[in-house]
TIRO-298251 format. One line per 10 residues: their letters; for each residue x, y, z of C-alpha. Coordinates in pm, whole numbers, plus 50000, padded with zeros to 5 digits. Example, Ala and Ser with C-alpha at 12.3 -4.5 7.8 and 13.67 -1.06 7.14 Angstrom:
BEGIN
as) 51230/49550/50780  51367/49894/50714
//
This chain:
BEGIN
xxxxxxxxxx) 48310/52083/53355  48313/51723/53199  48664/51569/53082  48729/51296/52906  49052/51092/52904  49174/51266/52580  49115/51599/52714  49313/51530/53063  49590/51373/52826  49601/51732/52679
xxxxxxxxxx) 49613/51959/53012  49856/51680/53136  50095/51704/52868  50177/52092/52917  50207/52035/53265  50456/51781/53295  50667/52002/53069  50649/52313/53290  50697/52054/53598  50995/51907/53435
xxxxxxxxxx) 51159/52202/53286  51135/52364/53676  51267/52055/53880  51523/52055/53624  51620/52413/53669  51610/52412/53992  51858/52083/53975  52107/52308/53760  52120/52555/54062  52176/52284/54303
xxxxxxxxxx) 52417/52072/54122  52485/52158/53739  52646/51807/53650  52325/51621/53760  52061/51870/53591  52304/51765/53286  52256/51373/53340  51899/51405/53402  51846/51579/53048  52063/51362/52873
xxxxxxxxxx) 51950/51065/53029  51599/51146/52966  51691/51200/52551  51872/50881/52531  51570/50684/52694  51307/50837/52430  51559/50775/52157  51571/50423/52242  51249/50342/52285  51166/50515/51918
xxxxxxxxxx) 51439/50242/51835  51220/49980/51986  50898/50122/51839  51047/50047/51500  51224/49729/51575  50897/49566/51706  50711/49642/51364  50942/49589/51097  50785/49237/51047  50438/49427/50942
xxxxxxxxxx) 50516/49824/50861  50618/49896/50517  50651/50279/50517  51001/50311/50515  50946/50714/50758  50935/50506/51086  51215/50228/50990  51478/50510/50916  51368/50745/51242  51383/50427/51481
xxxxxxxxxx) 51729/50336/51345  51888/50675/51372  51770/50757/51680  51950/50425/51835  52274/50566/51731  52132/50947/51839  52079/50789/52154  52410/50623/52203  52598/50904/52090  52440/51112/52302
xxxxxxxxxx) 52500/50819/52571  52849/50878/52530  52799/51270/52517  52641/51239/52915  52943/50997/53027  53203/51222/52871  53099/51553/53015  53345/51744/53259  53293/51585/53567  53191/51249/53484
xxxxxxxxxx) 53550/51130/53528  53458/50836/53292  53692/50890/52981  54074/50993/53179  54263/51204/52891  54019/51391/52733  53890/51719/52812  53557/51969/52759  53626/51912/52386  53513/51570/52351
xxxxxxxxxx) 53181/51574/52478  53119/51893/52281  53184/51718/51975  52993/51430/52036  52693/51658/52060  52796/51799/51719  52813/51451/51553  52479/51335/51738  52304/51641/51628  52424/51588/51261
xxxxxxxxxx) 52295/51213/51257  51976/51350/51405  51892/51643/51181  52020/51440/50828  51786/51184/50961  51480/51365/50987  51553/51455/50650  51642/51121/50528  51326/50951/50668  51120/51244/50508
xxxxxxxxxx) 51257/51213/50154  51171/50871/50162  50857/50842/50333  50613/50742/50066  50896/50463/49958  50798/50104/50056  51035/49893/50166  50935/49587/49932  50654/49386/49922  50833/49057/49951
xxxxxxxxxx) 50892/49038/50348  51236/48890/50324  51339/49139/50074  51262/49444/50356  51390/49299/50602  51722/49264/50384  51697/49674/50356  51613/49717/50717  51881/49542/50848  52091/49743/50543
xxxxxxxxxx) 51975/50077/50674  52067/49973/51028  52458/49870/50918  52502/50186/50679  52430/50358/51016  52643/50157/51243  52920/50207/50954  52843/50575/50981  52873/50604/51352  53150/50386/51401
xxxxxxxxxx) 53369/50562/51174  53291/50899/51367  53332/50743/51692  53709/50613/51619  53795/50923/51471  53666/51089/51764  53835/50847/52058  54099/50666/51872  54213/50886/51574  54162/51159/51698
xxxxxxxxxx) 54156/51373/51430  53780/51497/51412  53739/51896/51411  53794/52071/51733  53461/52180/51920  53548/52360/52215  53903/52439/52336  53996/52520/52729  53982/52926/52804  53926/53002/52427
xxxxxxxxxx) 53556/52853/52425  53386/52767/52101  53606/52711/51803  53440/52800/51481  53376/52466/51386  53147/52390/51635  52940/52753/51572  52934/52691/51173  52857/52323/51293  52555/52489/51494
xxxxxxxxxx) 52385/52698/51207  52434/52427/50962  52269/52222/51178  51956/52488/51244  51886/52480/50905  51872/52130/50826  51607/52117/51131  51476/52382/50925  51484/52200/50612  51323/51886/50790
xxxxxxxxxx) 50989/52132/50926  50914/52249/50568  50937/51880/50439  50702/51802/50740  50446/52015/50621  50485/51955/50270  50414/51553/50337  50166/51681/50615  49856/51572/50386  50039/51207/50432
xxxxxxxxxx) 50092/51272/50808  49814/51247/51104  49760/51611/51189  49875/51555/51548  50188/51426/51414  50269/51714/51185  50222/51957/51486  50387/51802/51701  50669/51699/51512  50735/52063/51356
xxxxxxxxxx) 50727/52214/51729  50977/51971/51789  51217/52061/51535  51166/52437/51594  51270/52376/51956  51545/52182/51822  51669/52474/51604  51626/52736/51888  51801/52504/52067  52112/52485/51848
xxxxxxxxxx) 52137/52837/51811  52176/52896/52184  52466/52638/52157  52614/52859/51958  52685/53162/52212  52791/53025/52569  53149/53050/52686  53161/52779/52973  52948/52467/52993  52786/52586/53271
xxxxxxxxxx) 52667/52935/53120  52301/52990/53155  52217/52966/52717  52411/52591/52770  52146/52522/53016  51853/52662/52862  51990/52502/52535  51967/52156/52696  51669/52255/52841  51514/52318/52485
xxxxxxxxxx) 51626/51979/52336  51481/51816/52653  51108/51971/52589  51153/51867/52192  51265/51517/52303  50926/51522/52500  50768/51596/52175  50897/51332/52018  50784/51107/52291  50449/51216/52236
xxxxxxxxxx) 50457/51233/51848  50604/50897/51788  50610/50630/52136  50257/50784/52270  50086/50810/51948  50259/50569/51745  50194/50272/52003  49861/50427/52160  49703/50494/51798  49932/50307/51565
xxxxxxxxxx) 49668/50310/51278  49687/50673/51304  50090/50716/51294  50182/50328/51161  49954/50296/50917  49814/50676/50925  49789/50689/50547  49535/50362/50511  49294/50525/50395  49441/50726/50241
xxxxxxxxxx) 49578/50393/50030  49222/50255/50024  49097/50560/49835  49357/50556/49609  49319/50205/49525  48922/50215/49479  48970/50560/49195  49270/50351/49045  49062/50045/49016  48781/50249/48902
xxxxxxxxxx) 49051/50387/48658  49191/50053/48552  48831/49934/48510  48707/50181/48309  49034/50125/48087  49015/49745/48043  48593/49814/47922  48762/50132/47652  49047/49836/47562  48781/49598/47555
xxxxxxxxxx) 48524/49756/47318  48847/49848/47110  48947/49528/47055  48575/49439/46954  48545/49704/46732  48905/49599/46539  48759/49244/46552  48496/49374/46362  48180/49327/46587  47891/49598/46539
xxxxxxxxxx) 47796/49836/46820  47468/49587/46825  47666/49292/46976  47912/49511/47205  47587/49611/47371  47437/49250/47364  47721/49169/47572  47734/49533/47782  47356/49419/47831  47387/49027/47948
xxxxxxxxxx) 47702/49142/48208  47468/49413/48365  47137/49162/48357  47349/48871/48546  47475/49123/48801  47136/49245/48854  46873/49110/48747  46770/48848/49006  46512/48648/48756  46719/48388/48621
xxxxxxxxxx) 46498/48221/48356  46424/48592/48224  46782/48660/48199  46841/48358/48016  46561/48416/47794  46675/48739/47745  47037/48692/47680  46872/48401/47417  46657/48600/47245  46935/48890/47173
xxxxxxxxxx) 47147/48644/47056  46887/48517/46801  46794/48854/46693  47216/48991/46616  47228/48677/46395  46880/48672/46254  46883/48300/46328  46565/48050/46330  46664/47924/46651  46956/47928/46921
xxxxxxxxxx) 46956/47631/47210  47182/47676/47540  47278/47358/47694  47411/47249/47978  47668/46958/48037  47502/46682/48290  47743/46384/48288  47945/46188/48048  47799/46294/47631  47493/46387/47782
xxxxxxxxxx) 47344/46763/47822  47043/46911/47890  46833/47172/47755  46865/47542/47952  46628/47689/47713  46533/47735/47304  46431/47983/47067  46285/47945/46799  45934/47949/46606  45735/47667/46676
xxxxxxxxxx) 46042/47459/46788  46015/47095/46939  46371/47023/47044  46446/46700/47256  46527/46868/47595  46804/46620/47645  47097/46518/47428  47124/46191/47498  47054/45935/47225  47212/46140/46963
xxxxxxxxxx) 47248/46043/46589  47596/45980/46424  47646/46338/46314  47525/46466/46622  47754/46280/46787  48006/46427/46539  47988/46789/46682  47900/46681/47063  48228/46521/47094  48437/46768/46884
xxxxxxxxxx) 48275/47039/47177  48347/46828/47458  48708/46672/47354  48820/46949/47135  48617/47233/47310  48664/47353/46939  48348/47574/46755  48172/47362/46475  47980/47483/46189  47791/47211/45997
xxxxxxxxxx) 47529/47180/45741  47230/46991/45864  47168/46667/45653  47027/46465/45938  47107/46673/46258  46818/46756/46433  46600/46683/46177  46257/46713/46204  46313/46943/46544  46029/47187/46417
xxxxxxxxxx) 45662/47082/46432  45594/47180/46109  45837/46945/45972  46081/47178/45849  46476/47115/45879  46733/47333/45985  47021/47375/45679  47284/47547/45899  47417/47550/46230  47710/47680/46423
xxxxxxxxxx) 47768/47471/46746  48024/47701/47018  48145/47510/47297  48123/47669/47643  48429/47613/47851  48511/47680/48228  48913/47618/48349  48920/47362/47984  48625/47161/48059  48314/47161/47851
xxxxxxxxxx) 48009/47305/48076  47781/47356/47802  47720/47464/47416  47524/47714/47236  47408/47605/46892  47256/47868/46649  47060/47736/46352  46915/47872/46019  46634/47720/45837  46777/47868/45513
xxxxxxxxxx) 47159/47830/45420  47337/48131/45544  47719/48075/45687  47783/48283/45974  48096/48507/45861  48389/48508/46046  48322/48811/46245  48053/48651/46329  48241/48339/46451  48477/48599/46663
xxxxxxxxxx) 48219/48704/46809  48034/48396/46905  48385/48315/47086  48348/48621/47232  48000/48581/47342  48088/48212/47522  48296/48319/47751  48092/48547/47903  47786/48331/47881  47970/48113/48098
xxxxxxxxxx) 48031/48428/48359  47661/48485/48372  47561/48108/48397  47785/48095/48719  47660/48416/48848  47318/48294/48813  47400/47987/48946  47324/47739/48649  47674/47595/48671  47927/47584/48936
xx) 48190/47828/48972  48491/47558/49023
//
């Protein structure tokens, strides 16, 4: 039989449980105090180095689950630090009895279970998308928690006034029992929240995270029935937390710095699906606001589909004189114009033709030696980048072969970041004013002219 590296990971993991759990017992039956050190030891080192996971990527993680988790489980740790120094035996603390390590397991497995809970609540919350700003609430969280802590910690050692735990040749006070179940069910609490967010959480994670907590909470319970620290459910309660510890390990240090996509950033794509339906949303929104606001402007289901029309043939359509010619010949046919030019700006007053419609039309191609009133309108478009309507006296006279004269013509200026790339001039050989829908709508029309002109290249897109 074959096995990969992932599937040795998975027989290895089991096994240095079982391994660890026996040395370990077989430590308590050699020397009780050092099977206790080794266990404790062995939780405060994970809890730091969950610390460190989330101290080396608050610069770049967002998701406020692994922040909050990484800070409490500094102070878990160093409670529980002190918890291992104070035990009976230690001979570290001189004054204090059984009692005082027995409550600083109660207030390290309070900070560790409200945790849990805390970093669950909030764990589709974002810290802030200004980096300063989270790093503000990071460093926030990690002084409510040192507040927290410290204020336990003096009245544990220095007031001395926090609830009895144990008492010498009584045992348990009630305190620490009530402490216990309270305790069991906020673990409790934390496993449902785990699989209620567990469609946000890499599957691994969830599983391994839940059998943590359940140890945790079998754990606690067995707390609550020795007599002497040395009974056997004190050291298969420790045993317990030890295995969940080594859960955690492998939940958050293995997985989070091993595959931190999958725990770090584990609902990506997640985010990148949301984001591509809510820009489809948002899309589809701005084109129903759009058409809306054409509609109350007054412009006819005809020219909301001229415009539907030229948007889809610029994306698409790859011949660019047909598209032009296309988009032209529209345009002529919602206005019932004669004729409609698109030029576009070469240098100084001068433009050149893009292309004409009209019948039997015989336009000068460029703009350059322009008459008076030509001039009139050219600069109004290029200084002004105003629309001009003007009857035509002397204007491109004579621009039909037959000899006739346009009467009318509306001249709209096409402008790119307030600089004039270009006009569009619609004439009429008969006198026939363009309403002011019909102006709207021109306005309209320009600015997405200019779109497809840079899409098909005819003009730059700076």
């Amino acid at each position: 039989m074959n096995l990969n590296g992932e599937s040795l990971r998975k027989l290895m993991f089991p096994f240095v449980i079982i391994s660890s759990c026996l040395t370990l017992y077989l430590t308590s039956l050699y020397n009780y105090l050092l099977f206790h050190s080794l266990v404790e030891l062995s939780t405060v080192v994970i809890s730091f180095g969950i610390f460190v996971v989330a101290w080396s990527s608050r610069h770049y993680i967002n998701n406020i689950f692994l922040l909050i988790l990484g800070i409490g489980y500094f102070f878990i740790g160093s409670v529980d630090l002190l918890h291992t120094l104070s035990y009976g035996g230690m001979q570290i603390f001189y004054g204090y009895d059984k009692n005082l390590p027995t409550q600083l397991w109660i207030v390290g497995r309070y900070i560790e279970a409200l945790t849990f809970i805390g970093a669950l609540i909030f764990f589709k919350r974002r810290l802030a998308q200004n980096h300063e700003i989270a790093l503000a609430k990071f460093n926030l969280i990690f002084l409510f928690y040192f507040g927290i802590s410290l204020f336990i910690i003096l009245s544990t050692f220095y007031w001395k006034n926090f609830p009895d735990a144990y008492i010498e040749g009584v045992g348990l006070t009630q305190f620490k029992k009530n402490s216990e179940y309270i305790i069991s069910l906020l673990f409790l609490f934390a496993t449902i929240l785990i699989f209620k967010k567990s469609k946000l959480i890499d599957s691994k994670m969830v599983n391994l995270l839940s059998l943590a907590l359940m140890f945790k909470i079998v754990s606690e319970l067995l707390f609550t029935e020795y007599v002497g620290i040395h009974d056997f459910s004190n050291m298969l309660g420790h045993l317990l937390k030890f295995i969940s510890f080594l859960l955690l390990y492998r939940a958050i240090l293995e997985i989070g710095l091993m595959r931190p996509y999958q725990f770090l950033f584990v609902n990506s794509k997640k985010s990148q699906e949301e984001y591509r339906l809510a820009q489809n949303e948002m899309q589809k929104r701005v084109e129903e606001d759009i058409i809306e606001l054409y509609r109350h402007a007054g412009i006819s289901n005809r020219k909301m589909s001229l415009l539907l029309e030229m948007e889809e043939q610029s994306k698409y359509n790859k011949d660019r004189q047909g598209v032009i010619k296309h988009i032209v010949n529209s345009l002529k046919g919602a206005f019932h114009a004669d004729v409609v030019l698109l030029y576009r700006h070469k240098k100084g007053y001068q433009f050149s033709l893009v292309l004409g419609e009209g019948v039997n039309i015989n336009v000068r191609p460029d703009l350059i030696d322009v008459s008076p009133q030509e001039a009139i309108f050219i600069k109004s478009l290029m200084e002004e980048k105003k629309r001009i309507s003007f009857s035509c006296d002397s204007a491109l006279a004579g621009c039909f072969k037959d000899g006739s004269n346009l009467e009318y013509c509306v001249a709209t200026p096409l402008v790119q970041k307030n600089i004039c790339v270009g006009f569009l001039l619609i004439g009429f050989k008969k006198y026939k004013k363009v309403d002011k829908q019909g102006l709207e709508f021109l306005d309209i029309f320009s600015i997405h002219i200019v779109s497809a002109m840079v899409r098909l290249q005819l003009i730059k897109k700076d």
